[in-house]
N, C-alpha and C positions, 0 to 999 in steps of 0.2 A: 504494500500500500504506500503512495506518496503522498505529501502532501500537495504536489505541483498541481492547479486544477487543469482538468479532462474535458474538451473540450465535445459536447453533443447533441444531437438534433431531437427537438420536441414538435409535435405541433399542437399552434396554437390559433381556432380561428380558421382553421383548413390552411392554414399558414406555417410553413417549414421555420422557426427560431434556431438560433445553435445559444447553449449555455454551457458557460464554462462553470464548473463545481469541483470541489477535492473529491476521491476517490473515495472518502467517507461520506460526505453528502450526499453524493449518488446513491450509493448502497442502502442508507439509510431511507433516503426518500424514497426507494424503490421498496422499502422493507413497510414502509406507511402505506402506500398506494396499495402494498399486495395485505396489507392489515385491513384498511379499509375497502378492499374488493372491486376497487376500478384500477386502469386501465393510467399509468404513470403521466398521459398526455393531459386525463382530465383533472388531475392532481394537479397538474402543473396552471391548469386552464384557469381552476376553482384560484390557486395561489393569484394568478393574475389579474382576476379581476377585482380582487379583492386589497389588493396591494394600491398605495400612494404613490401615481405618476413619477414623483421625482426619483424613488426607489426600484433599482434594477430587478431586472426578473431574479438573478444570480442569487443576490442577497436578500432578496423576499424568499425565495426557498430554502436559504439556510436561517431564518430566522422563527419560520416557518416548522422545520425539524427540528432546532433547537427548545422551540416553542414546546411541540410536541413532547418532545424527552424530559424536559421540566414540570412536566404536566398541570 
């Protein structure tokens, strides 16, 4: 595992995004998406709409998972 983020493709919107996340992020957020029973793109969807414009997709989902993990 590194910490360097992994650069990868979501869609959002019927629209191809690339997000870069650390190897933990990913994992994790793939571990929620498959916790809550959808489908990683509408995880990612649900985070975006839901997220403050001026705040990047990137860090809306680690804050997002860390949110989660704190409960």
């Amino acid at each position: 595992m590194t910490g360097r983020p992994v650069k990868r493709s979501l869609t959002l919107k019927g629209h191809r995004t690339s997000v870069s996340l650390e190897d933990a992020f990913w994992t994790a957020f793939r571990e929620i998406a498959t916790e809550k029973g959808v489908p990683i793109n509408a995880l990612a969807a649900e985070i975006d709409a839901e997220r403050d414009m001026e705040t990047g997709l990137a860090s809306a989902i680690r804050v997002y998972v860390l949110n989660h993990y704190r409960g």
